[in-house]
PDB file of N, CA, C and O in Angstrom, chain B, residues numbered from 101:
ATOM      1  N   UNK B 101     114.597 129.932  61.954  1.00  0.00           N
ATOM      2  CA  UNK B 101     114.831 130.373  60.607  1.00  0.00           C
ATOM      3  C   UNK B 101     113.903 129.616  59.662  1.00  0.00           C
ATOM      4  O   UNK B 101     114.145 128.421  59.492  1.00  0.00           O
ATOM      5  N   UNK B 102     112.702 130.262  58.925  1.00  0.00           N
ATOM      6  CA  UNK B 102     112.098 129.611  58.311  1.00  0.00           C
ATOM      7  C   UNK B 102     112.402 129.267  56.986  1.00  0.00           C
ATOM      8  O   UNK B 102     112.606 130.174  56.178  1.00  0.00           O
ATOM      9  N   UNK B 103     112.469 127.965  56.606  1.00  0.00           N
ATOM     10  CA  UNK B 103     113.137 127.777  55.066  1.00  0.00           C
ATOM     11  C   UNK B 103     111.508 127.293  54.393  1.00  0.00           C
ATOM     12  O   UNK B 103     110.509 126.832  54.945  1.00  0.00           O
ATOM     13  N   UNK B 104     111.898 127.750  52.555  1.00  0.00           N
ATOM     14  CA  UNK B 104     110.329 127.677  52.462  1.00  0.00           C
ATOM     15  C   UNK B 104     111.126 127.126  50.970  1.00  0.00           C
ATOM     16  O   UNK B 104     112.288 127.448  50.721  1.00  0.00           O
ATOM     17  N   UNK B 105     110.383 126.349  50.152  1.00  0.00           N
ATOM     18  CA  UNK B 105     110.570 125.798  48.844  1.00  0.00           C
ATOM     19  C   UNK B 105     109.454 125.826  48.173  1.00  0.00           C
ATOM     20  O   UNK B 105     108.420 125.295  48.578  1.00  0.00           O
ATOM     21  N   UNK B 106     109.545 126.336  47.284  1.00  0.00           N
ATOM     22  CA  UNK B 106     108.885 126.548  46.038  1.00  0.00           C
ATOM     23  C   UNK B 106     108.759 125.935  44.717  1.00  0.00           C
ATOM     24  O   UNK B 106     109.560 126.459  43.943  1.00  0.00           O
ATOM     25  N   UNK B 107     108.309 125.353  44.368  1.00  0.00           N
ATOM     26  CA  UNK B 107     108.299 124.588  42.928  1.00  0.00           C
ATOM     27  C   UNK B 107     107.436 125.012  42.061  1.00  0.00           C
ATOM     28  O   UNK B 107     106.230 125.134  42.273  1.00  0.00           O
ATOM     29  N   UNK B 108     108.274 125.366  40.577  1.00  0.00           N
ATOM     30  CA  UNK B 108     107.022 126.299  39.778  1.00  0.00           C
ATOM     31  C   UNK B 108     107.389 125.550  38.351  1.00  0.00           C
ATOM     32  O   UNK B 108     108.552 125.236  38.100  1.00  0.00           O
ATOM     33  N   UNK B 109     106.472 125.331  37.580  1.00  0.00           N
ATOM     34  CA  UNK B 109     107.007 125.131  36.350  1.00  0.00           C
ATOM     35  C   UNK B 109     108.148 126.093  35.222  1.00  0.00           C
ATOM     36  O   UNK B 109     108.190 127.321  35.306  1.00  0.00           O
ATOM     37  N   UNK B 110     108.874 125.437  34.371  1.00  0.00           N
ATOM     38  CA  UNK B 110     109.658 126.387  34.345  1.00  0.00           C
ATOM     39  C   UNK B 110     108.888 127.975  33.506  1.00  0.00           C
ATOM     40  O   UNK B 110     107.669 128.144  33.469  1.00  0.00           O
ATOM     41  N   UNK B 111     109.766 128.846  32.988  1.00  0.00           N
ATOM     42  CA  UNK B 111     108.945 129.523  31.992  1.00  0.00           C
ATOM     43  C   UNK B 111     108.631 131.063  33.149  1.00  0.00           C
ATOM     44  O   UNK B 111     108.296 132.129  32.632  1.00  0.00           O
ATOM     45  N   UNK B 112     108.766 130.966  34.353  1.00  0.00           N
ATOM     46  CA  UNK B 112     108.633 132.230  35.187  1.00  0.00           C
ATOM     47  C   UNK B 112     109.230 133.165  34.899  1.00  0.00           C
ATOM     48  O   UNK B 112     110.165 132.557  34.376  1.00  0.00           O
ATOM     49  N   UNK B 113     109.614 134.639  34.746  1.00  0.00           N
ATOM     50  CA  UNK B 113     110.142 135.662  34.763  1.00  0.00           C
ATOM     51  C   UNK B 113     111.134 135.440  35.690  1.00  0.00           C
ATOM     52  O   UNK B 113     111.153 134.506  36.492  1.00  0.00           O
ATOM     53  N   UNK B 114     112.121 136.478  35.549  1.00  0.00           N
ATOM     54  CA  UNK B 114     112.991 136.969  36.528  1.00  0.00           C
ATOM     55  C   UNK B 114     112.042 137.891  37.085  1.00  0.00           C
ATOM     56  O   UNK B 114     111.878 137.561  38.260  1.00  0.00           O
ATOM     57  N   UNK B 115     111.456 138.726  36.845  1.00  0.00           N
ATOM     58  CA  UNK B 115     110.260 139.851  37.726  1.00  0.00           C
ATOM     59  C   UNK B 115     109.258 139.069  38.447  1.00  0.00           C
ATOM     60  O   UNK B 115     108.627 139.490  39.417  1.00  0.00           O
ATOM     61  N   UNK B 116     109.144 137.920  37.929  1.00  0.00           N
ATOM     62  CA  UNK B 116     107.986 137.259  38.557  1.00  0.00           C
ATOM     63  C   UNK B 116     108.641 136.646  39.749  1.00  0.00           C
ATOM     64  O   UNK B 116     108.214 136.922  40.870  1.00  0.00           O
ATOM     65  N   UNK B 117     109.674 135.812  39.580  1.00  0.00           N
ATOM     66  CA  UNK B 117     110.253 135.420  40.937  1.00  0.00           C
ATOM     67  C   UNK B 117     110.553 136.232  41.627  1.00  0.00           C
ATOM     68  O   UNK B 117     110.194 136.102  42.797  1.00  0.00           O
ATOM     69  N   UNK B 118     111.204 137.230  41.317  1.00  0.00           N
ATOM     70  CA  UNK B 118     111.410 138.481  42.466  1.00  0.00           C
ATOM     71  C   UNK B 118     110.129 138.866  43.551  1.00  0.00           C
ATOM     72  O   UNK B 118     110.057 138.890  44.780  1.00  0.00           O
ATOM     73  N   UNK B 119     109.082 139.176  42.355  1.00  0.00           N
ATOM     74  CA  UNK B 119     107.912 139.540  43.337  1.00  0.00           C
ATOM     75  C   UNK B 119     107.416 138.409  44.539  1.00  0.00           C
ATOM     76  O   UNK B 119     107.025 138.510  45.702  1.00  0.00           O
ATOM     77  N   UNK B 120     107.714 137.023  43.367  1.00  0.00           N
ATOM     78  CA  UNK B 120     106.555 136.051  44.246  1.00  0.00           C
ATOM     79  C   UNK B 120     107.487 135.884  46.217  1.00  0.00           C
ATOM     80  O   UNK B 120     106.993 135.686  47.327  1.00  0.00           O
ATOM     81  N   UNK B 121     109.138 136.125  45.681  1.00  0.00           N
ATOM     82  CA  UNK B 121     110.066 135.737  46.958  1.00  0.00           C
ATOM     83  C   UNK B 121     109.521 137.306  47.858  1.00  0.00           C
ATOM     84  O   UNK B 121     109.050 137.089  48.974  1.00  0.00           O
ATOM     85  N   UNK B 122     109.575 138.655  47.450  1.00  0.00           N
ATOM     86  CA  UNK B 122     109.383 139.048  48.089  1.00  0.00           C
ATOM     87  C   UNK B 122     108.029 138.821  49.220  1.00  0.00           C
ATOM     88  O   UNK B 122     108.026 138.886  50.449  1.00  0.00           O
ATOM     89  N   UNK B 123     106.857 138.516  48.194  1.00  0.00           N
ATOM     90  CA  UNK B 123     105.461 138.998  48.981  1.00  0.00           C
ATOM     91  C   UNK B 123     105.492 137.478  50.412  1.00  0.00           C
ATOM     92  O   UNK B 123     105.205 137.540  51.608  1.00  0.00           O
ATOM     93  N   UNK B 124     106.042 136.096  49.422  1.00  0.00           N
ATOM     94  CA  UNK B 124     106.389 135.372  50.568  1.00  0.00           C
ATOM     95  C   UNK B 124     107.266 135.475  51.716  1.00  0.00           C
ATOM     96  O   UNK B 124     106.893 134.799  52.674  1.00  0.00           O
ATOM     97  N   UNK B 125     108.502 136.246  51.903  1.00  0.00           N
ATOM     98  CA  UNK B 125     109.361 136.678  52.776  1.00  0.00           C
ATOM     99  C   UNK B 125     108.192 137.581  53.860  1.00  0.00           C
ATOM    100  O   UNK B 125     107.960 137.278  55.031  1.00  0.00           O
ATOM    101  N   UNK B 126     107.522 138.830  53.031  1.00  0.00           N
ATOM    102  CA  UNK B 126     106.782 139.107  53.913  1.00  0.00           C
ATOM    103  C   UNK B 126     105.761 138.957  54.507  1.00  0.00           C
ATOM    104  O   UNK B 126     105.413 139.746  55.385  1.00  0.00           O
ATOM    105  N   UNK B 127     105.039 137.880  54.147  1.00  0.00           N
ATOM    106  CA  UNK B 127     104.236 136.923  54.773  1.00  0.00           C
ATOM    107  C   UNK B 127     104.756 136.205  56.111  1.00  0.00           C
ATOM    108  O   UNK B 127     104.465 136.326  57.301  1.00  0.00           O
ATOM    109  N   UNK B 128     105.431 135.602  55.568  1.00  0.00           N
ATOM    110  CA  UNK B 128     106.482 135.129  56.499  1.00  0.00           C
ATOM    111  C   UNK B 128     106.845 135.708  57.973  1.00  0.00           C
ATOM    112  O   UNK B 128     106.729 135.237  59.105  1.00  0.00           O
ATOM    113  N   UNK B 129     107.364 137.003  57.432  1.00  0.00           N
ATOM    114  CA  UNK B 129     107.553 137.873  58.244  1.00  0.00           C
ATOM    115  C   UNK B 129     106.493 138.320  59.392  1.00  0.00           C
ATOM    116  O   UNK B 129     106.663 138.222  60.607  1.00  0.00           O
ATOM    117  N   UNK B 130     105.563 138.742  58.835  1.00  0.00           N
ATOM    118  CA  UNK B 130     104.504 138.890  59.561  1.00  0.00           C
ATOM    119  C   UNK B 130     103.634 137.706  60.633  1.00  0.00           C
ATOM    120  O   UNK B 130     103.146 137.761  61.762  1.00  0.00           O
ATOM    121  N   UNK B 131     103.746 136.836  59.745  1.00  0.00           N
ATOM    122  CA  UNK B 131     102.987 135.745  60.434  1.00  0.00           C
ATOM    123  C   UNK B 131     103.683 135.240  61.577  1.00  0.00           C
ATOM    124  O   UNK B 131     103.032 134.971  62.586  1.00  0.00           O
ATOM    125  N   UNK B 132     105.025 135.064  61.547  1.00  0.00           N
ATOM    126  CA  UNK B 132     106.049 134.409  62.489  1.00  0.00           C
ATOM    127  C   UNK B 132     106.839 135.739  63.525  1.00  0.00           C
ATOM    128  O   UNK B 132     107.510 135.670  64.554  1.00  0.00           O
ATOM    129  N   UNK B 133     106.505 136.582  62.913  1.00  0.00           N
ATOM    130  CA  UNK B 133     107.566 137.581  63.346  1.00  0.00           C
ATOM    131  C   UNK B 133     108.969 137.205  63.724  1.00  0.00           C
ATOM    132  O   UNK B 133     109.463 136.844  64.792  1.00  0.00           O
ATOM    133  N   UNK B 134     109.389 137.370  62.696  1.00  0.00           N
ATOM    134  CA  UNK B 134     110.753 137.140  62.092  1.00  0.00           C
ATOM    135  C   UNK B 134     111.692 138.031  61.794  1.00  0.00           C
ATOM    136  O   UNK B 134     111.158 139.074  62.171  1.00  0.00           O
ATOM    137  N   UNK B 135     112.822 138.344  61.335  1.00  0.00           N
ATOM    138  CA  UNK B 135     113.436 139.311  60.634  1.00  0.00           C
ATOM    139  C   UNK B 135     113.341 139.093  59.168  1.00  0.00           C
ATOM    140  O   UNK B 135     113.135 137.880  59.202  1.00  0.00           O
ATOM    141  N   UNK B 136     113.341 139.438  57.712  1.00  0.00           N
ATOM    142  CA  UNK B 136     113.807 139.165  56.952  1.00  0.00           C
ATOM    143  C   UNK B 136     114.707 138.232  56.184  1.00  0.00           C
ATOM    144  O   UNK B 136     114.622 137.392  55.288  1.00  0.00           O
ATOM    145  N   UNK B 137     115.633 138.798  56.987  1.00  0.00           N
ATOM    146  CA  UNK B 137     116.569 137.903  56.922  1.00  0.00           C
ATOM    147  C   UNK B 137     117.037 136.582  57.631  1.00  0.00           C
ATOM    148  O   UNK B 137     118.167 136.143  57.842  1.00  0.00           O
ATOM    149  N   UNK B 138     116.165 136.243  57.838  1.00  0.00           N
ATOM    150  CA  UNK B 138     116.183 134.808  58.707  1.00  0.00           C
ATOM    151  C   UNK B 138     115.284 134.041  57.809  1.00  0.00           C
ATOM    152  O   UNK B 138     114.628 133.142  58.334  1.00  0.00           O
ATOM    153  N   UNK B 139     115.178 134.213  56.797  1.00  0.00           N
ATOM    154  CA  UNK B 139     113.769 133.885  55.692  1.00  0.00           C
ATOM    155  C   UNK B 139     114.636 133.350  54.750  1.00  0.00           C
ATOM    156  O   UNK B 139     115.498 134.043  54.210  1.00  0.00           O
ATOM    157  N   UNK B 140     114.438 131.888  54.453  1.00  0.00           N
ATOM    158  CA  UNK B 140     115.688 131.351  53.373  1.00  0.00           C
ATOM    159  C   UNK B 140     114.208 130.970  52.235  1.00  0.00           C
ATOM    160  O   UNK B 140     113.168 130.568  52.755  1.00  0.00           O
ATOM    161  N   UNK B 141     114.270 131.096  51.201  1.00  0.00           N
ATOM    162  CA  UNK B 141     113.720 130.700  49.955  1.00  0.00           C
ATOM    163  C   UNK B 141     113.835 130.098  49.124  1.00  0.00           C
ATOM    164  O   UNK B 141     113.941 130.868  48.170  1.00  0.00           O
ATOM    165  N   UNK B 142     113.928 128.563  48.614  1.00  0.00           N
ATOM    166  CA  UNK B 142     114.380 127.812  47.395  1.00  0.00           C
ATOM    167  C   UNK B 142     113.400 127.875  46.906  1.00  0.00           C
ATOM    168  O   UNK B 142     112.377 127.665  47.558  1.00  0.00           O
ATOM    169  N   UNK B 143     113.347 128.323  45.002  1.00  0.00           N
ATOM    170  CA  UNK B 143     112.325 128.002  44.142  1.00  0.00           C
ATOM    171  C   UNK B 143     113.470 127.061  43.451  1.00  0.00           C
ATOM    172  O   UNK B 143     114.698 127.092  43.520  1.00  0.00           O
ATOM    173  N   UNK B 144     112.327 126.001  42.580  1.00  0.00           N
ATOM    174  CA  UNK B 144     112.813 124.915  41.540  1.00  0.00           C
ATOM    175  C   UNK B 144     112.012 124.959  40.609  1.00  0.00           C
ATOM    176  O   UNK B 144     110.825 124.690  40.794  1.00  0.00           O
ATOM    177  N   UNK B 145     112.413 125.247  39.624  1.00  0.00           N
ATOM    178  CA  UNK B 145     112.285 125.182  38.497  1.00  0.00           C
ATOM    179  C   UNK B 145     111.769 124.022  37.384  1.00  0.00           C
ATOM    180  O   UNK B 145     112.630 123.711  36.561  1.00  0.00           O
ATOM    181  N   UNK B 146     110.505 123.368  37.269  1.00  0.00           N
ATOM    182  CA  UNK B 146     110.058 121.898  36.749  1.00  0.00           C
ATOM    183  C   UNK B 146     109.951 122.302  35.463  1.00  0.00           C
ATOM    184  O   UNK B 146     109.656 123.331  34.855  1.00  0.00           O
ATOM    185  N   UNK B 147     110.424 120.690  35.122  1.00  0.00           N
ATOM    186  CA  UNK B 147     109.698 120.492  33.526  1.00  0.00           C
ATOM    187  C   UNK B 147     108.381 119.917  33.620  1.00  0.00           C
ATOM    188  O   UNK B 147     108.244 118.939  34.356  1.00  0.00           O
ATOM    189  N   UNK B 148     107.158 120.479  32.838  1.00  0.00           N
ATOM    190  CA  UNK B 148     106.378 119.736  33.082  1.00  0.00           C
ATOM    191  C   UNK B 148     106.504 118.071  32.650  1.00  0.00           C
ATOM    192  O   UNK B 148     106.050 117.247  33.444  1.00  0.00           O
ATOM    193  N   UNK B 149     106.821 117.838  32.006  1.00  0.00           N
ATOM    194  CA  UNK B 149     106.888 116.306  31.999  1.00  0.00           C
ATOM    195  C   UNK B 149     107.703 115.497  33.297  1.00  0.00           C
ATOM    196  O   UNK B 149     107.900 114.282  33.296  1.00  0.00           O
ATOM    197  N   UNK B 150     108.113 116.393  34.353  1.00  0.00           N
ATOM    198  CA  UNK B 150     108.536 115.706  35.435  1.00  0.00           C
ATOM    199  C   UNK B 150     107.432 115.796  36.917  1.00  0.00           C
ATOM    200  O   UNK B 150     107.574 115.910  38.135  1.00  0.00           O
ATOM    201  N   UNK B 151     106.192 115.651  35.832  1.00  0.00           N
ATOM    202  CA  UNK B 151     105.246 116.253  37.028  1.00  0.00           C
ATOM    203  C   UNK B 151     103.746 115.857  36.613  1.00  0.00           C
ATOM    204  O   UNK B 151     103.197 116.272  35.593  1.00  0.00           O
ATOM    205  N   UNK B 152     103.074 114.858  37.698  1.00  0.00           N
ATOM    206  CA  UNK B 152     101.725 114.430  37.209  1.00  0.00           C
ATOM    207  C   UNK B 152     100.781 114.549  37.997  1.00  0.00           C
ATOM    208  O   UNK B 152     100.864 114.936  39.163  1.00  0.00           O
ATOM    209  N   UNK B 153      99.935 114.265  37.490  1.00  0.00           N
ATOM    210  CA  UNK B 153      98.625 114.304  38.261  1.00  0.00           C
ATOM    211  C   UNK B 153      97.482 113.129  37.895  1.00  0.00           C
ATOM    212  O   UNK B 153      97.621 112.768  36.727  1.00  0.00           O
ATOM    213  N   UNK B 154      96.698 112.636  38.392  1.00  0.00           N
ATOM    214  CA  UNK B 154      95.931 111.987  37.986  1.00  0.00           C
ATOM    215  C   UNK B 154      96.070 110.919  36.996  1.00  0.00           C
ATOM    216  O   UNK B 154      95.305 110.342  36.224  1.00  0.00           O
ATOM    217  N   UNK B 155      97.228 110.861  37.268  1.00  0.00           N
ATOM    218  CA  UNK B 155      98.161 109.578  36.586  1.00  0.00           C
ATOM    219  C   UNK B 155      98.281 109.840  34.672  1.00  0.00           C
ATOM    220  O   UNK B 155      98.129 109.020  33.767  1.00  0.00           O
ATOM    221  N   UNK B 156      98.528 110.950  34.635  1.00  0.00           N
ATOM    222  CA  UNK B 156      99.368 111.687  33.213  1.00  0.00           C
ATOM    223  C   UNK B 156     100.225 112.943  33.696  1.00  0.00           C
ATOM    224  O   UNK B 156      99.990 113.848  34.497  1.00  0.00           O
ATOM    225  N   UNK B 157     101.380 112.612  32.833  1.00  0.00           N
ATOM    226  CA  UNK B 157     101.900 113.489  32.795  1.00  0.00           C
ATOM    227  C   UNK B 157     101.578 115.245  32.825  1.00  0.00           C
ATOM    228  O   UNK B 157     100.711 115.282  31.952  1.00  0.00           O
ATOM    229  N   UNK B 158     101.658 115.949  33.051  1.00  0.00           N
ATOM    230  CA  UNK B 158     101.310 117.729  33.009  1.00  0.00           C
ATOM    231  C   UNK B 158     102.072 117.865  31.462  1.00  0.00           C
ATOM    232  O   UNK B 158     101.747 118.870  30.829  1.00  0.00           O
ATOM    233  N   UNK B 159     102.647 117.320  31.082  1.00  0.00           N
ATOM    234  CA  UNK B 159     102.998 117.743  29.886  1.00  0.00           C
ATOM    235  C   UNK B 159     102.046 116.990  28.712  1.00  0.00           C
ATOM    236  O   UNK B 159     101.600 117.635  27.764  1.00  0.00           O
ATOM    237  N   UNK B 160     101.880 116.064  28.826  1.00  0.00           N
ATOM    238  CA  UNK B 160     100.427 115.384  27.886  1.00  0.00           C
ATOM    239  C   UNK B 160      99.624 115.833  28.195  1.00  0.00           C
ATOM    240  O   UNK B 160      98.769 115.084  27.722  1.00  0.00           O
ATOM    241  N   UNK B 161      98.761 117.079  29.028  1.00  0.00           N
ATOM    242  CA  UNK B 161      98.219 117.307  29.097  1.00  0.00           C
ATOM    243  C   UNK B 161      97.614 118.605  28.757  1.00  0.00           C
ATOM    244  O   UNK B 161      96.497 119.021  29.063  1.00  0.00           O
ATOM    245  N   UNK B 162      98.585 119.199  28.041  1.00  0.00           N
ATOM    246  CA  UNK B 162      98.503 120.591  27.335  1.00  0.00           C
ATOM    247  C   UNK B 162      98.070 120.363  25.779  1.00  0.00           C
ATOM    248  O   UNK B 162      97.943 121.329  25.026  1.00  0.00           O
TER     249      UNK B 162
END
């Protein structure tokens, strides 16, 4: 059962997550040959200020 996690900043659509879980499920699918439903998906939702790079914040950096 492949479990897959996702981390996106916040601010995504509800349409947008829909699409992005589907096209990954069927990726998934294909690559592993899998069922669907054996395809578990966590997205999380970031603030950018809980998230850096290059030693600043993503939110000081807008």
């Amino acid at each position: 059962m492949p479990v897959v996690q996702i981390e996106l900043f916040e601010g995504r659509t509800l349409d947008q997550k829909r699409k992005l879980v589907e096209k990954v499920t069927n990726a998934i699918v294909e690559s592993v040959n899998c069922p669907p439903d054996a395809v578990t998906i966590i997205l999380r939702d970031m603030k950018p200020e809980n998230y850096a790079r290059a030693g600043k914040l993503w939110s000081d950096t807008r």
